[in-house]
N, C-alpha and C positions, 0 to 999 in steps of 0.2 A: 359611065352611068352615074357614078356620086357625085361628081362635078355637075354634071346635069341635075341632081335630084335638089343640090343644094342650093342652086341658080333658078331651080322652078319657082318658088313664091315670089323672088326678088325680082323678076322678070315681070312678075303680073304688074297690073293698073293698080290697083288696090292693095299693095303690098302691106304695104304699113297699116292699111286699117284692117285688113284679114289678120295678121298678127298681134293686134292691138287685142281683137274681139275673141280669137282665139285663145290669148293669150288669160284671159278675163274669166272665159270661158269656164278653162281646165281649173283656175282659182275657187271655181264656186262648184267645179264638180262633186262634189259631196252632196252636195241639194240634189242628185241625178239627173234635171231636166237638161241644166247646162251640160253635162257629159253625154245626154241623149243628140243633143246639139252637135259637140265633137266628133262623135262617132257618124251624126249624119255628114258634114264637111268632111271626113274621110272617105268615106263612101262615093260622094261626089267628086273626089280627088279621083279614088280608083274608076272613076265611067270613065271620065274624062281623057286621063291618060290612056286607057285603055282603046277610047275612041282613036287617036290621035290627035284630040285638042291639045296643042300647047297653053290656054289661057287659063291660069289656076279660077278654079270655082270661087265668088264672094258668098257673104254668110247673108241670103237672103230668102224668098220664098219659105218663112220658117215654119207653115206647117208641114209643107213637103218636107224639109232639111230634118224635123222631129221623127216625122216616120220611115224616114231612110235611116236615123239613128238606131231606134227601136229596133230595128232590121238585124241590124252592125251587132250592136248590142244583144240582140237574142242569141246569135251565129258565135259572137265570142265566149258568153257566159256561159252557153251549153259546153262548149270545148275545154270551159276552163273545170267546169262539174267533174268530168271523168277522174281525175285524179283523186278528188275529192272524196267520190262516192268509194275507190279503191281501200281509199282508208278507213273509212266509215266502214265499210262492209269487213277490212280485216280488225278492224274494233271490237264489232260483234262478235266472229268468229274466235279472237284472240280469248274473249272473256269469257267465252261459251265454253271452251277448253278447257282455261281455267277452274269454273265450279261443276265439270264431268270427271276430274279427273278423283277418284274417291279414297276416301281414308288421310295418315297422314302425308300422303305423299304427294297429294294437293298442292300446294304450296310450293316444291323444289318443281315437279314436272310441269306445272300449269304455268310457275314463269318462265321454264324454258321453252316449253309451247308461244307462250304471248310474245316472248322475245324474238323469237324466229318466224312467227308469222307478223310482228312486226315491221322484222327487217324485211320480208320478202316483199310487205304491202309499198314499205317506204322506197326500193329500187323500182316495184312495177309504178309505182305514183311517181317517180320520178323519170319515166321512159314516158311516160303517158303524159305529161309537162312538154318535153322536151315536141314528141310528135305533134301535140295542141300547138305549142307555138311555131311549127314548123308549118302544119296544114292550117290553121288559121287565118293567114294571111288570103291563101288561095280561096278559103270558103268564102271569104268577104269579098274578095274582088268577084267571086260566082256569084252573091247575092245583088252584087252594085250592078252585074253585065245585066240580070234577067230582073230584076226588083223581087225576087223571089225568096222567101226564107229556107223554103225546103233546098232548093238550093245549092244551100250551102251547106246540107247533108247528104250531098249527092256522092257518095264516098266514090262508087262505082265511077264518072265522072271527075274526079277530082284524084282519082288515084294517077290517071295519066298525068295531069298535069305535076304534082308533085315529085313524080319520080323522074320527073325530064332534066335533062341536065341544065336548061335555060332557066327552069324555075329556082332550081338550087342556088344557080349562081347569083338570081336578084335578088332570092332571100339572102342570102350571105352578103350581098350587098348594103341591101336595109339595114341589115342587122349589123353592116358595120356602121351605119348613119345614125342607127340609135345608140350607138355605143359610143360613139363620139361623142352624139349629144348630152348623155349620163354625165362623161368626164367632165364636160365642160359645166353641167351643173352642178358635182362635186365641185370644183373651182368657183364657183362662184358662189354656191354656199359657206365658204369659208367666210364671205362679208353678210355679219347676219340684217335678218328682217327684207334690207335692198339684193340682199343678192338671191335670197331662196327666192324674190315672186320675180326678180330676171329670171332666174332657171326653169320656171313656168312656160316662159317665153322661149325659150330656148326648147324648152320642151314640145312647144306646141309646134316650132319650127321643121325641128328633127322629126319631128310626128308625119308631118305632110312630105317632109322629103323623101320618107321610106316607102309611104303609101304612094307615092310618084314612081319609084321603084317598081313596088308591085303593080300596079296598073301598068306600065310598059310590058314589064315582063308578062302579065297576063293578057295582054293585047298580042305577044308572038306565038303563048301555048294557049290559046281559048280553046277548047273543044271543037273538033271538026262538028259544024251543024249548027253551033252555038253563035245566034243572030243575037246582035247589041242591040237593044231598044235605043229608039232614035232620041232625039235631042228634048227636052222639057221647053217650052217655052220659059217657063217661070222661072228655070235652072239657066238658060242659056240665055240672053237677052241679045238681039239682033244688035249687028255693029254695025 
């Protein structure tokens, strides 16, 4: 499956210019629209595979490709919130402790209240990470099969699919294809300027080969009942 995931872009028509563009892409990601961009050609990565199209998607039809991003993008940022909120909420609590605790003993028990609801925030924020990036994946390939956001809050629905053993194994898959891809951009950041905007490219590589990943894998666990919306013309152009 990683040999195939690695061979998927290099195999397309348009290798080198979906790499080029992708690659462009993630450089300007900080402007958001270009990363709205990314996340839409992921997206399109996940139908695809999932269909059983072998032809990687090009970067065209770019209103559609914008709000397929949007989609990507709302699905992961909520996922990535929960830990966040974790902490934020044992902030409040931690401080709240703090100036209830009265007289001079303020100060010894209210840090050791902050400290232990600290740590307890910082282990559940870090369980709650791990699960996001675990179930993640699955929510996006749910919102690329149906075009739907809700979706990819279908926990009830997605709970099968996560706990199946095929899904484990492609994410442990991808997950070794973006780890690959980090090293090798470590290495390549050691030649500066030339080498950090290769590792872009390497980035955007490793990106599509994990989401080739997950789109297979979620094309074997879909949902019994769960029908793929058919082909885009604008997305798929006749050969």
């Amino acid at each position: 499956m990683i040999e195939a995931s690695l061979n998927y872009l290099r195999d397309g028509d348009d290798a080198l210019v979906t790499v080029l563009i992708g690659g462009v892409l993630l450089l300007a990601s900080p402007l958001l629209i270009p990363a709205f961009a990314v996340f839409g050609y992921v997206v399109r990565v996940l139908r695809r595979t999932a269909d059983g199209d072998a032809e990687p998607p090009v970067f065209d039809a770019w209103g559609d490709l914008l709000v397929d991003g949007l989609k990507g993008f709302a699905v992961a940022f909520v996922y990535s919130l929960l830990p966040l909120g974790v902490v934020a909420v044992a902030a409040v609590i931690g401080l709240g402790a703090f100036v209830a605790v009265p007289g001079g003993e303020s100060v010894g028990a209210g840090t050791v209240v902050v400290g232990l609801t600290v740590l307890v925030a910082g282990l559940v924020a870090l369980a709650l990470s791990l699960v996001g990036l675990y179930v993640t994946p699955a929510a996006l390939a749910a919102v690329a099969d149906s075009g739907k956001v809700g979706d990819g809050f279908a926990l009830g629905t997605l709970w099968g699919v996560v706990t199946s053993r095929a899904y484990a194994t492609g994410w442990l898959a991808a997950a070794v294809v973006v780890l690959a891809g980090s090293l090798a951009i470590g290495v390549l950041s050691v030649v500066p300027v030339l080498g950090t905007v290769a590792g872009v490219f390497v980035q955007f590589y490793a990106l599509v080969a994990a989401a080739a990943i997950i789109g297979w894998t979620w094309g074997d666990v879909r949902p019994t009942g769960t029908e793929p919306p058919g082909p885009e013309p604008a997305e798929r152009p006749a050969v």
